[in-house]
DSSP file (Angstrom, degrees, kcal/mol; ACC not computed):
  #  RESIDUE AA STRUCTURE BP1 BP2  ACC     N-H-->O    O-->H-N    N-H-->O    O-->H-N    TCO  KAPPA ALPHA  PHI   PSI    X-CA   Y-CA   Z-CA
    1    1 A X              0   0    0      0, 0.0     2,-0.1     0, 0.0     5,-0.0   0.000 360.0 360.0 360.0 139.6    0.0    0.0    0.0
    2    2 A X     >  -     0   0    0      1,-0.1     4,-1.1     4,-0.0     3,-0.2  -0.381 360.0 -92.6 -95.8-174.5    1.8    3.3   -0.8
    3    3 A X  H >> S+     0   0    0      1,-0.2     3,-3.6     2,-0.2     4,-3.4   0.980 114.7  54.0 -33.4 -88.6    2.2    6.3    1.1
    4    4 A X  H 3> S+     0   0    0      1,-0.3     4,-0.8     2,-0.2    -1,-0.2   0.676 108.6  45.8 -10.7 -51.2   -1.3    8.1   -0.5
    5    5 A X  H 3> S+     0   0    0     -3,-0.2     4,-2.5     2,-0.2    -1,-0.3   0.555  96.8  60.6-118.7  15.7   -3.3    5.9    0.1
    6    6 A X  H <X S+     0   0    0     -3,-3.6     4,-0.9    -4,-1.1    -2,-0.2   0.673 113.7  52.5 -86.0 -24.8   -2.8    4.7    3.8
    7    7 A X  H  X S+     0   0    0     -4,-3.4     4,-2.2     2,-0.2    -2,-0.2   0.892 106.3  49.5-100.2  -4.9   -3.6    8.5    4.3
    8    8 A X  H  < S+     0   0    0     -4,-0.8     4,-0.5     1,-0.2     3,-0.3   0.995 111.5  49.7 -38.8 -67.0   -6.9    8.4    2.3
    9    9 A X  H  X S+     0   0    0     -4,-2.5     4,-1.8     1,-0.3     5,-0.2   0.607 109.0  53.2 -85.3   5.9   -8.0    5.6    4.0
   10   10 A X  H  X S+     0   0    0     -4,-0.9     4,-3.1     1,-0.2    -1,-0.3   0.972 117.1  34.9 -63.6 -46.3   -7.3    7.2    7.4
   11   11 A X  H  X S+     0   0    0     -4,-2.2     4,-0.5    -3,-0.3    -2,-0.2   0.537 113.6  61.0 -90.6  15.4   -9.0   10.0    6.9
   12   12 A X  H  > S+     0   0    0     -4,-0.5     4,-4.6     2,-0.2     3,-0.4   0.944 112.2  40.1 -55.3 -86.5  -11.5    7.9    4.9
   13   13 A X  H  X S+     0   0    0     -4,-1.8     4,-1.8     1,-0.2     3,-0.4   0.908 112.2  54.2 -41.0 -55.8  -12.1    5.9    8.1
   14   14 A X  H  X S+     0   0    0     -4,-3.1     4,-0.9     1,-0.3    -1,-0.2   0.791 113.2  49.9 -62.3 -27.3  -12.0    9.4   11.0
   15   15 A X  H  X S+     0   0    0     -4,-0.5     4,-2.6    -3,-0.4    -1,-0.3   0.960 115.4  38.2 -93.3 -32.7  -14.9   10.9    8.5
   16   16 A X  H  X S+     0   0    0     -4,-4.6     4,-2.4    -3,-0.4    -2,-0.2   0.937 117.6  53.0 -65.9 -30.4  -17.1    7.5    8.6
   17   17 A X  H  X S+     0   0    0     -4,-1.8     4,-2.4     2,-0.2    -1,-0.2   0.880 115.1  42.1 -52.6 -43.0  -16.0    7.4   12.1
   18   18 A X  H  X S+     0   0    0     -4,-0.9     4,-1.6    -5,-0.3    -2,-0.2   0.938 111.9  49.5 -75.7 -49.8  -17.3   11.0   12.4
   19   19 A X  H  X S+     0   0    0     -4,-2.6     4,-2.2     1,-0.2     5,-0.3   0.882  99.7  63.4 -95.9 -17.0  -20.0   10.9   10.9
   20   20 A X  H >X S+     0   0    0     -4,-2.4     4,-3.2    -5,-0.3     3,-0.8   0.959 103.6  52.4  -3.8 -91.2  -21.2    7.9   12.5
   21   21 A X  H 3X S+     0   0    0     -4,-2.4     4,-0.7     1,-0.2     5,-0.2   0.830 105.4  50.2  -4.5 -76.6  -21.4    9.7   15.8
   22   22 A X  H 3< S+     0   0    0     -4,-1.6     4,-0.5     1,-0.3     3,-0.4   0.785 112.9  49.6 -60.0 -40.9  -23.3   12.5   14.6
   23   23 A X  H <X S+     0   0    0     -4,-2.2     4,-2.3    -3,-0.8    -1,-0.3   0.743 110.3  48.6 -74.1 -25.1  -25.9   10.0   13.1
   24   24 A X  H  < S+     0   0    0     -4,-3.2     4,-0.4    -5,-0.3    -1,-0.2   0.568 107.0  55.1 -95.2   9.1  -26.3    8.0   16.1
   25   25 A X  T  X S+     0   0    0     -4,-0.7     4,-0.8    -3,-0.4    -2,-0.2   0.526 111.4  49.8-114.2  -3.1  -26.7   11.1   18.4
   26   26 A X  H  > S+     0   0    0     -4,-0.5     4,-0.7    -5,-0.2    -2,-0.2   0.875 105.3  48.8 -65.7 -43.7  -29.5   11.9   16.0
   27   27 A X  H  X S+     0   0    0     -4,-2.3     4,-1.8     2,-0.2     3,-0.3   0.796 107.6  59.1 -71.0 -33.3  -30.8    8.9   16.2
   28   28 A X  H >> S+     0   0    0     -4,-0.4     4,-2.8     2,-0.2     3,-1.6   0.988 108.5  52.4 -44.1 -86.5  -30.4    9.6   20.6
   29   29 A X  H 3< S+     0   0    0     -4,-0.8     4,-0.3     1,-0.3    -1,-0.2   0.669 108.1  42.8 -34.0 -33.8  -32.6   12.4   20.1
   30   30 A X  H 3< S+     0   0    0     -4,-0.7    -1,-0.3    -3,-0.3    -2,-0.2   0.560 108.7  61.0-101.1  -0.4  -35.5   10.8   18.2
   31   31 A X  H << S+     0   0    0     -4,-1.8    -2,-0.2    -3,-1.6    -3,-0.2   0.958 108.7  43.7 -71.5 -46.9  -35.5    7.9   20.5
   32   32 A X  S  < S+     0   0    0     -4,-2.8    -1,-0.2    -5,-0.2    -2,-0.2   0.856  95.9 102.3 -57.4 -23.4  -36.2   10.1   22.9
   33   33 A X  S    S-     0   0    0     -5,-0.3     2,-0.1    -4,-0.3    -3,-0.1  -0.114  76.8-110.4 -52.3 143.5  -38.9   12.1   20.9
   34   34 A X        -     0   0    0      1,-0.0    -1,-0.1    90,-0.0    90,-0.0  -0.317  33.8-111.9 -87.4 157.6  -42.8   11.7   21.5
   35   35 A X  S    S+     0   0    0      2,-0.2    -2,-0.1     1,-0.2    -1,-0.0   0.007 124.4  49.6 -82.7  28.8  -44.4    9.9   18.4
   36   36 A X  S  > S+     0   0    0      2,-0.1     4,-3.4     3,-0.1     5,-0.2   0.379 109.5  52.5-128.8 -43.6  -46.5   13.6   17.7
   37   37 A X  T  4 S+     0   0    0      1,-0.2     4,-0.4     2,-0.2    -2,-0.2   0.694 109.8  50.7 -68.1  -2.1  -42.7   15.4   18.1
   38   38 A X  T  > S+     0   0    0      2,-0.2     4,-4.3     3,-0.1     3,-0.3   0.731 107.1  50.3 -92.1 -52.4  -41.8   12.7   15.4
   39   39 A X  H  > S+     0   0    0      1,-0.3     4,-2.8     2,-0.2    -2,-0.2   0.996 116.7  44.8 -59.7 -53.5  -45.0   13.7   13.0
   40   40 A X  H  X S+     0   0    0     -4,-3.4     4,-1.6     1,-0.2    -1,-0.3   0.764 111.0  46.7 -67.8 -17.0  -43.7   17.3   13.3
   41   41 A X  H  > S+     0   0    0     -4,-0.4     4,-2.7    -3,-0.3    -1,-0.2   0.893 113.6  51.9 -87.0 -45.8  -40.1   16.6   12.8
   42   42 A X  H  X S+     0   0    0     -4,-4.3     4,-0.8     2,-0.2    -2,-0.2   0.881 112.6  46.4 -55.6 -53.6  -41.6   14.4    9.7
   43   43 A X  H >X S+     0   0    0     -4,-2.8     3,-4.0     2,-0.2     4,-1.5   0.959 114.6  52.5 -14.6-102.5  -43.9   18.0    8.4
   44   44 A X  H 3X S+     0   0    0     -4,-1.6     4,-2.3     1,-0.3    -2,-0.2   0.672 112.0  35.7 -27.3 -70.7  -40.8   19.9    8.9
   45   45 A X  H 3X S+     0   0    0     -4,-2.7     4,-1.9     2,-0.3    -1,-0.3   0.699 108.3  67.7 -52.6 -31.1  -38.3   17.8    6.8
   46   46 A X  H <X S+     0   0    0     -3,-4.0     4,-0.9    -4,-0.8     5,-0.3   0.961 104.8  51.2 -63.2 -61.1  -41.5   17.0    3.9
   47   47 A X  H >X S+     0   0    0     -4,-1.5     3,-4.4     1,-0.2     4,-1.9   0.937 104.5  57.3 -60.8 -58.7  -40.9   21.0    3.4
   48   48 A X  H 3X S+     0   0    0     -4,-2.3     4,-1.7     1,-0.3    -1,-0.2   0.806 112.1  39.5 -23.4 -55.8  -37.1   20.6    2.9
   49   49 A X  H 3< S+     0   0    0     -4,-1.9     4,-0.5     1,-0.2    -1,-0.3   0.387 108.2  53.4 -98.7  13.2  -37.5   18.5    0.4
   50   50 A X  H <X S+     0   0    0     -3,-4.4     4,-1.0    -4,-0.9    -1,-0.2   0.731 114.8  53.9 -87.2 -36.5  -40.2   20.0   -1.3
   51   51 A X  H >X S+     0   0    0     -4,-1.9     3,-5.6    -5,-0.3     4,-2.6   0.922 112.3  36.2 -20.4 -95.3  -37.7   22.9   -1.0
   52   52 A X  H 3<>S+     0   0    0     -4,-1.7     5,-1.2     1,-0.3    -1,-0.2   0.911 111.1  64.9 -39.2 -60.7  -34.5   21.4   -2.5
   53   53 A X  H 345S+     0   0    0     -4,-0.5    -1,-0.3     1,-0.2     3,-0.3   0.639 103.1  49.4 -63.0  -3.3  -37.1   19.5   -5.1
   54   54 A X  H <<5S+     0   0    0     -3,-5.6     2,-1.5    -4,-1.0    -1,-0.2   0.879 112.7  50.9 -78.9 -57.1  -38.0   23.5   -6.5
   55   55 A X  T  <5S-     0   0    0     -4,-2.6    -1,-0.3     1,-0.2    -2,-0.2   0.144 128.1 -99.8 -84.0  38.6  -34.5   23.9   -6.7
   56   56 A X  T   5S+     0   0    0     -2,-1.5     2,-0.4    -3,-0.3    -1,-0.2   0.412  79.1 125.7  96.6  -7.5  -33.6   20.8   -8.7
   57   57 A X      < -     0   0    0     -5,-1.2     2,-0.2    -6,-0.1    -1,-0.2  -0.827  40.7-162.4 -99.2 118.1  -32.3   18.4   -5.8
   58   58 A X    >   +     0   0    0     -2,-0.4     3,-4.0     3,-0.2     7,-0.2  -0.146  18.2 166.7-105.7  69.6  -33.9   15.2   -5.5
   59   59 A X  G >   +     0   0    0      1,-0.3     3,-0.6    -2,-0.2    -1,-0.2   0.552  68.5  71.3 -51.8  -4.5  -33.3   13.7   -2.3
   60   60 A X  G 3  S+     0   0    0      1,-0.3    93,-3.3   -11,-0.2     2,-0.6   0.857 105.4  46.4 -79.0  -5.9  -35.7   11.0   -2.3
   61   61 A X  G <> S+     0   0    0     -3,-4.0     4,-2.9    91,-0.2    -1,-0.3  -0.591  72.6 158.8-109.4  72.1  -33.3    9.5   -4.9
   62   62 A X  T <4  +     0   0    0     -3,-0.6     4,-0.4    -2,-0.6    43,-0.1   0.401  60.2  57.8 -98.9  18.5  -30.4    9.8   -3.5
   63   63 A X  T >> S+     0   0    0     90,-0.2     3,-1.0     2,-0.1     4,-0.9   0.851 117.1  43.9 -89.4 -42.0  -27.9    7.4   -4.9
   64   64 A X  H >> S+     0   0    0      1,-0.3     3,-6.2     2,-0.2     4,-1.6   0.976 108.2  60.6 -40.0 -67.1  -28.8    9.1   -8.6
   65   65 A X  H 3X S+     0   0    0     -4,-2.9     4,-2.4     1,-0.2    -1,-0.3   0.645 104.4  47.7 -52.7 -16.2  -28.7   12.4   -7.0
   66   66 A X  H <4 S+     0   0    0     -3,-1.0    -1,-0.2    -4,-0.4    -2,-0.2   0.486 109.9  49.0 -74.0 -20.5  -25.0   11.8   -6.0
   67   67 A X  H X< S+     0   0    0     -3,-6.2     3,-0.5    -4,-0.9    -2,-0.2   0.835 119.8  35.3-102.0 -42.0  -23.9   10.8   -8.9
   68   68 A X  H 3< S+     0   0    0     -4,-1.6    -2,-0.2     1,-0.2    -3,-0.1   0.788 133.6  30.9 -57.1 -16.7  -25.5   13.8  -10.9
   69   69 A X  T ><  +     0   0    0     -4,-2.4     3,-2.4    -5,-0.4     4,-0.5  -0.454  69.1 160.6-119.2  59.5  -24.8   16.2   -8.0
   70   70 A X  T <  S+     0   0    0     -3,-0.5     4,-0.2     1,-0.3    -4,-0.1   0.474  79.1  58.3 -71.7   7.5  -21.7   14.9   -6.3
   71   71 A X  T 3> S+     0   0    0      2,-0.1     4,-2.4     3,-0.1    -1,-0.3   0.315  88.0  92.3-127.4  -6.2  -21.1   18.3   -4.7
   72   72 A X  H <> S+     0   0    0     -3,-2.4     4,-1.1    -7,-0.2     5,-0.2   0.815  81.5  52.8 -43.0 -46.2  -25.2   17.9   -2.7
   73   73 A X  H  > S+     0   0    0     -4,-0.5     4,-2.2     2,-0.1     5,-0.2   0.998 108.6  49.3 -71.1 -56.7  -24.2   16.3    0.4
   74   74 A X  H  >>S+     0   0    0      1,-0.2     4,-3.5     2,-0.2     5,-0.5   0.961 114.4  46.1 -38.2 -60.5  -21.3   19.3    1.2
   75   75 A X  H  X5S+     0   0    0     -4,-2.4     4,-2.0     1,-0.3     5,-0.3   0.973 117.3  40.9 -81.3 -26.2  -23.8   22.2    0.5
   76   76 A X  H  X5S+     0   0    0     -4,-1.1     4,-1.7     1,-0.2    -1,-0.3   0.892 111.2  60.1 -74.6 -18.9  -26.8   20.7    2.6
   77   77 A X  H  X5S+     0   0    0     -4,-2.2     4,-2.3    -5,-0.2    -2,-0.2   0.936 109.8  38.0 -30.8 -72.4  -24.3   19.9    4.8
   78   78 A X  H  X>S+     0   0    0     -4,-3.5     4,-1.1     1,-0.3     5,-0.5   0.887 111.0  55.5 -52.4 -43.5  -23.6   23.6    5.0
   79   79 A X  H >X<S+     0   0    0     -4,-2.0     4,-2.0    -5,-0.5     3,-1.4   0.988 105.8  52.8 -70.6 -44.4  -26.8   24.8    5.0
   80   80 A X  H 3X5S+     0   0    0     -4,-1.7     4,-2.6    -5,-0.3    -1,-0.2   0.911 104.9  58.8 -64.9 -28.6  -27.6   22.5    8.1
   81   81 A X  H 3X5S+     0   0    0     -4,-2.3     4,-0.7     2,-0.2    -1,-0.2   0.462 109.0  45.3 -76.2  -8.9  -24.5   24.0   10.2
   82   82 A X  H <X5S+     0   0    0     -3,-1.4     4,-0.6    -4,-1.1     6,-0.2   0.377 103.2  57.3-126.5  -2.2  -25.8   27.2    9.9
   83   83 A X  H ><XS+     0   0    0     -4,-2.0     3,-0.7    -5,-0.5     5,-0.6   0.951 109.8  47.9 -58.6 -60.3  -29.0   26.6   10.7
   84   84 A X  H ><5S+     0   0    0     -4,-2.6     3,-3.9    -5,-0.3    -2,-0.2   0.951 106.1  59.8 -47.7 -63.9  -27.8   25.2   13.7
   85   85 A X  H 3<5S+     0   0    0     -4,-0.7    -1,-0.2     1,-0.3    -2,-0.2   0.774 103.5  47.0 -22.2 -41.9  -25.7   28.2   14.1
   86   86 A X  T <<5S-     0   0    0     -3,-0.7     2,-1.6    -4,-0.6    -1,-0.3  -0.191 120.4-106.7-115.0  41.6  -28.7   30.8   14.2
   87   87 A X  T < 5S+     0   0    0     -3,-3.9     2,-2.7     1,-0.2    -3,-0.2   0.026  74.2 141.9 110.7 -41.3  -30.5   28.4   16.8
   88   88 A X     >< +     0   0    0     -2,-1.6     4,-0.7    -5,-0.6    -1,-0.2  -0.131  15.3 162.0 -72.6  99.5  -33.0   27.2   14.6
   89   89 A X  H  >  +     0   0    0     -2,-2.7     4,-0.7     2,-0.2    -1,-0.2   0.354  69.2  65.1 -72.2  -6.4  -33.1   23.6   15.6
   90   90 A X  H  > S+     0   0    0      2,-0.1     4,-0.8     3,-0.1    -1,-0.2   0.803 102.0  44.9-107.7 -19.3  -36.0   23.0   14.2
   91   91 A X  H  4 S+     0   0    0      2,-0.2    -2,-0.2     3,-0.1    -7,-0.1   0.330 114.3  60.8 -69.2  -2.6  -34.7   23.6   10.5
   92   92 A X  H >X S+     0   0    0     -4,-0.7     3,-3.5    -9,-0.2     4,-1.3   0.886 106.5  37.0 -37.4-110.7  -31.8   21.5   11.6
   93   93 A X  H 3X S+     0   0    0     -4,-0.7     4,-1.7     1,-0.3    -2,-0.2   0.548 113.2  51.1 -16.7 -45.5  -33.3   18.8   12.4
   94   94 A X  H 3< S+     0   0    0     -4,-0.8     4,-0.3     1,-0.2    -1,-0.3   0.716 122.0  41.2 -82.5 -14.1  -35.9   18.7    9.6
   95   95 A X  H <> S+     0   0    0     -3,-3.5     4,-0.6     2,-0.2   -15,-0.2   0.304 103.3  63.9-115.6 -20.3  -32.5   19.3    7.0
   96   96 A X  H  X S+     0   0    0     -4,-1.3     4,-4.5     1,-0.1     5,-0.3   0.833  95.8  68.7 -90.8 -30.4  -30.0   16.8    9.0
   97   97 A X  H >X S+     0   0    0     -4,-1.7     4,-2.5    -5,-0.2     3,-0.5   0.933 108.6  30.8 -12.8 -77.9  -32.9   14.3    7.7
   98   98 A X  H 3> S+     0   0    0     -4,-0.3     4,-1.2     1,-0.2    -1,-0.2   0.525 117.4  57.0 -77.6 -23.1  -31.8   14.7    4.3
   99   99 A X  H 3X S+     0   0    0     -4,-0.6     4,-1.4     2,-0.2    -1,-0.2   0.720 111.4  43.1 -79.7 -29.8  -28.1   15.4    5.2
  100  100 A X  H <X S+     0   0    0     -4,-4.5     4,-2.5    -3,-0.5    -2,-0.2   0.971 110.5  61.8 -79.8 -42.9  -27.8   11.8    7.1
  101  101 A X  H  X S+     0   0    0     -4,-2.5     4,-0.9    -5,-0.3    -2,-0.2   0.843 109.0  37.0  -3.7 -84.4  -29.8   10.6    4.0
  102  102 A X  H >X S+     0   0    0     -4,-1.2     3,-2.1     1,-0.2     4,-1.7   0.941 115.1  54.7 -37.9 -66.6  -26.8   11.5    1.3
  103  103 A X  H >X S+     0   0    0     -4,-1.4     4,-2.8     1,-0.3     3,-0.9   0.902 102.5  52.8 -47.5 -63.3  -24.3   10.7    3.4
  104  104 A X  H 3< S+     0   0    0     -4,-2.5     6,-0.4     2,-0.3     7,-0.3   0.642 101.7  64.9   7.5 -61.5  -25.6    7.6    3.8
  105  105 A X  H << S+     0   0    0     -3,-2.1    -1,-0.3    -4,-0.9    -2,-0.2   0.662 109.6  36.3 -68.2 -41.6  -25.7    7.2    0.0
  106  106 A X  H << S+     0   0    0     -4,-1.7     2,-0.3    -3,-0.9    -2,-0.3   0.730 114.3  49.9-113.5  -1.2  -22.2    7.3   -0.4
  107  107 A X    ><  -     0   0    0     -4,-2.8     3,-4.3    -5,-0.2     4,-0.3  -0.860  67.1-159.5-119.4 112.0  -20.8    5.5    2.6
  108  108 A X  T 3  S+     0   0    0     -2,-0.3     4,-0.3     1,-0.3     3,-0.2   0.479  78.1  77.1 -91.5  17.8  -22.4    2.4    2.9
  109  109 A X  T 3  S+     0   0    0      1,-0.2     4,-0.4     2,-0.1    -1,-0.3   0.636 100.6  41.4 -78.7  -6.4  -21.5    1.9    6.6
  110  110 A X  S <> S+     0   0    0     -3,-4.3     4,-2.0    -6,-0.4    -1,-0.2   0.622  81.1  93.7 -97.3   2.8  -24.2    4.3    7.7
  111  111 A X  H  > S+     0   0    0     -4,-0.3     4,-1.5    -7,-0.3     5,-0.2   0.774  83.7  53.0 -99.5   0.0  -26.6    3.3    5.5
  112  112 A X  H >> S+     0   0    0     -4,-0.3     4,-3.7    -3,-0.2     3,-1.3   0.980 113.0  51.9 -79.8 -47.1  -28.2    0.6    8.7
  113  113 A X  H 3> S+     0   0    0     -4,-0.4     4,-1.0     1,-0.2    -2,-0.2   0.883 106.0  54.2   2.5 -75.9  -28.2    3.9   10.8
  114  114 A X  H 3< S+     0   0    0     -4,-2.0     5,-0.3     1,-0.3    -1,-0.2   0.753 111.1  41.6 -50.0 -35.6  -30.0    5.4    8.1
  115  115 A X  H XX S+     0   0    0     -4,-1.5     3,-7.6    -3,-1.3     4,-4.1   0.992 108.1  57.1 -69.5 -46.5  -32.5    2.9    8.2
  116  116 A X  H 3X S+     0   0    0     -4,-3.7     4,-2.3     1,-0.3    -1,-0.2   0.840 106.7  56.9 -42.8 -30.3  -32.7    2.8   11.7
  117  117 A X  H 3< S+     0   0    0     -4,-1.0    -1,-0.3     2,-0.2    -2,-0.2   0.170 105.3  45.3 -92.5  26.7  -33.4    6.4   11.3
  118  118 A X  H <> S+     0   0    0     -3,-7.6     4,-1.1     2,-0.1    -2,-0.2   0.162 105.4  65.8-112.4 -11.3  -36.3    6.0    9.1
  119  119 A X  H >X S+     0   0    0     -4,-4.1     3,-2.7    -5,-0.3     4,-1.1   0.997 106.0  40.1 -40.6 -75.6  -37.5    3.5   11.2
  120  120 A X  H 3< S+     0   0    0     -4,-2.3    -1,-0.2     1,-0.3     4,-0.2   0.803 109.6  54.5 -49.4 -40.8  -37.9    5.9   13.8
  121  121 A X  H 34 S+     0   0    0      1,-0.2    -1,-0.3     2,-0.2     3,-0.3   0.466  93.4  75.1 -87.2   6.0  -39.2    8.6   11.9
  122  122 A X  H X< S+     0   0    0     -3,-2.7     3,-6.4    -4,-1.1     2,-5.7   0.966  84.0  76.5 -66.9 -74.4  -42.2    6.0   10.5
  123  123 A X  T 3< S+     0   0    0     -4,-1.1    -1,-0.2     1,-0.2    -2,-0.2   0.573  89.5  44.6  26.5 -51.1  -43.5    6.6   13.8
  124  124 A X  T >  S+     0   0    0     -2,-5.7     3,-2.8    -3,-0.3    -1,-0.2   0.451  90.7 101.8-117.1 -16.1  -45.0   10.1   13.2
  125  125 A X  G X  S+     0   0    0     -3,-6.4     3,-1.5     1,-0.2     4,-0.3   0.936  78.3  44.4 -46.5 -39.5  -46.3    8.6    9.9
  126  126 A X  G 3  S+     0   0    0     -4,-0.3    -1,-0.2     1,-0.3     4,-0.1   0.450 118.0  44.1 -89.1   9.1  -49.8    8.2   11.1
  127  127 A X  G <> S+     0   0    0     -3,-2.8     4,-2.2     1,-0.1    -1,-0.3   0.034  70.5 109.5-140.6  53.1  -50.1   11.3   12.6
  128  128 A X  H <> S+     0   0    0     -3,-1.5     4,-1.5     2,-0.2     5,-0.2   0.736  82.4  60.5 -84.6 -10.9  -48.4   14.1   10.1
  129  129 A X  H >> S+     0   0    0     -4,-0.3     4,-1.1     1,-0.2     3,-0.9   0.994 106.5  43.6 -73.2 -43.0  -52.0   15.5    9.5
  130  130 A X  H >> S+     0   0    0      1,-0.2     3,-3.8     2,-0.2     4,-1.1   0.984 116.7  44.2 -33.1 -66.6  -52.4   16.2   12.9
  131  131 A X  H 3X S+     0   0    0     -4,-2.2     4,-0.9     1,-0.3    -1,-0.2   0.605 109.8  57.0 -63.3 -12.6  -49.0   17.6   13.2
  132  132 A X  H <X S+     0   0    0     -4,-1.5     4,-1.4    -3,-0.9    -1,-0.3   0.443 105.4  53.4 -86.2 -16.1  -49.4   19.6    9.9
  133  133 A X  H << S+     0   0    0     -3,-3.8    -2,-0.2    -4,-1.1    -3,-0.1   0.491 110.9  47.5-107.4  -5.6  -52.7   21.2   11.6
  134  134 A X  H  X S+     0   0    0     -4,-1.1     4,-1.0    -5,-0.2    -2,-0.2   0.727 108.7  51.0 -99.7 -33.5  -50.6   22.4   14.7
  135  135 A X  H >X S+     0   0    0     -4,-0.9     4,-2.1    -5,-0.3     3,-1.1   0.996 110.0  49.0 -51.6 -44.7  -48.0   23.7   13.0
  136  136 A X  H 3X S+     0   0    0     -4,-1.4     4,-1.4     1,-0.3    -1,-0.2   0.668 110.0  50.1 -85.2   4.4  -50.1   25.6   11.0
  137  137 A X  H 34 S+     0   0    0      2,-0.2    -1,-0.3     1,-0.1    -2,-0.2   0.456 122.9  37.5 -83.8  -6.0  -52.3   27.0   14.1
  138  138 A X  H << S+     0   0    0     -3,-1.1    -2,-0.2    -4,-1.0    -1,-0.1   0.837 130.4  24.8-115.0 -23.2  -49.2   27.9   15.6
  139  139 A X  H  < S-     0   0    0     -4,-2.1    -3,-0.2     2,-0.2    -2,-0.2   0.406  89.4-136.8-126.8 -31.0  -47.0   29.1   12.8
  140  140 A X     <  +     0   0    0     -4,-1.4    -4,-0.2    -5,-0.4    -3,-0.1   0.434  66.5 124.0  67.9   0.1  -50.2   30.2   10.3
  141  141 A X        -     0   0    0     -6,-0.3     2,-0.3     2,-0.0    -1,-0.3  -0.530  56.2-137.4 -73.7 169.9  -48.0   28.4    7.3
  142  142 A X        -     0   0    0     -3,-0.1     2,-0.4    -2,-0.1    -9,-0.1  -0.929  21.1-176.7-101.5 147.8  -49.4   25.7    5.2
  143  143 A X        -     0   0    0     -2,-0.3     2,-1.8   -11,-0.2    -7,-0.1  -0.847  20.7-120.0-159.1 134.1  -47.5   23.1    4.4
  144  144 A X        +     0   0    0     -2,-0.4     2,-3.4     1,-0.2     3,-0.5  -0.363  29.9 163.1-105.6  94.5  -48.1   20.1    2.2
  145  145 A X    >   +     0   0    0     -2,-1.8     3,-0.8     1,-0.3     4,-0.2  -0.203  37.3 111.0 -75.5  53.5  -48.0   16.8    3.2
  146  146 A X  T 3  S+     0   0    0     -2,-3.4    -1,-0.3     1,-0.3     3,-0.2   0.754  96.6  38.7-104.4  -3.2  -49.7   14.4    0.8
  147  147 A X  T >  S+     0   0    0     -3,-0.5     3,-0.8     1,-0.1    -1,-0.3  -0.190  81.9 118.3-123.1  29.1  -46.2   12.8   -0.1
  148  148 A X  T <   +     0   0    0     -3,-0.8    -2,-0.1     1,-0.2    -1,-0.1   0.935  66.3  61.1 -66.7 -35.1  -45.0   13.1    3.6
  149  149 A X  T 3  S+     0   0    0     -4,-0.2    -1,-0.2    -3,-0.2   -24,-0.1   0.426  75.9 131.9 -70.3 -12.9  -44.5    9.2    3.9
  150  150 A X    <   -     0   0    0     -3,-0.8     2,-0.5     1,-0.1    -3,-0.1  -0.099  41.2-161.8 -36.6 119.1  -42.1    9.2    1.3
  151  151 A X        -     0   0    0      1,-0.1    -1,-0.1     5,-0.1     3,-0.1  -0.869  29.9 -93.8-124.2 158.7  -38.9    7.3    2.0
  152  152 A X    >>  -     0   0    0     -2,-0.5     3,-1.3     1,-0.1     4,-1.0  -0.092  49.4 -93.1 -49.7 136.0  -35.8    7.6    0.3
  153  153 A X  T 34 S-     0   0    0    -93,-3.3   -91,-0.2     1,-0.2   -90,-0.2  -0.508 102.6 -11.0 -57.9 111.4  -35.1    5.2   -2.5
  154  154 A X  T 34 S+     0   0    0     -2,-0.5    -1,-0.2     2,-0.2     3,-0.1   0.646 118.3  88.0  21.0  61.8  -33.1    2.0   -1.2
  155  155 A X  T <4  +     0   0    0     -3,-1.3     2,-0.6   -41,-0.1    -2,-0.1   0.347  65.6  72.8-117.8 -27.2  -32.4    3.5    2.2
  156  156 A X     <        0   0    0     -4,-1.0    -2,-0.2     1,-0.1   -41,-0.1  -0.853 360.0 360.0 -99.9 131.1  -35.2    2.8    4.4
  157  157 A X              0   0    0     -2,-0.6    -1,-0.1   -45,-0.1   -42,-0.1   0.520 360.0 360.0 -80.5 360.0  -35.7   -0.6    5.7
């Protein structure tokens, strides 16, 4: 093995390592989560990706999207880290969805994580209308959920 590529795979391994972590302390966070805080997280994340799906991103296919967008995971990436930055945790969350997603897509040691973390977020399926009819008494948006149940294309178990 030369020189090159014992430090690829090092830092190969420290990023699956890394991001590992991050995915199983999301996953911490919705175990703890009430099935109705699940429906809302589920809302919340349906608009991301109707979002991204204006602009051209199609995360529910995300092995395609990775090979036509190979540069997708980095900027939702970004976008989730400063979300987090200005507090908003709740566009975190609903955006690290989509982030673990990707990621996911191209290292296929998260991708039982991933499932596990559509596992959980099936949960909240049977009650996003509810949770779509509190947001919007509390928030006065609409927001539209008829494709909320959607899972990512051969990611969810």
């Amino acid at each position: 093995m030369s020189f090159m590529t014992a430090i690829f795979r090092y830092f190969d391994r420290r990023t699956d390592r890394a991001h590992a972590a991050q995915l199983e302390s999301f996953l911490g966070g919705l175990a703890r989560m009430t099935d109705e805080e699940i429906a809302e997280l589920v809302v919340f994340a349906t608009h991301v990706r109707h979002g991204l799906e204006a602009a051209g991103t199609t995360v529910l296919d995300p092995f395609t999207l990775m090979v036509k967008k190979p540069g997708a995971e980095t900027q939702l990436t970004a976008l989730a880290i400063n979300l987090q930055r200005q507090g908003n945790t709740t566009a975190y969350a609903a955006t690290a969805v989509w982030v673990h997603s990707l990621r996911a897509a191209n290292r296929q040691t998260l991708r039982p994580l991933v499932a596990q973390m559509w596992r959980e977020l099936r949960r909240g399926f049977p009650l996003v209308a509810q949770a779509r009819d509190s947001i919007r008494a509390r928030v006065g948006t609409e927001v539209e959920i008829s494709d909320a149940t959607a899972l990512p294309l051969g990611l969810a178990a």
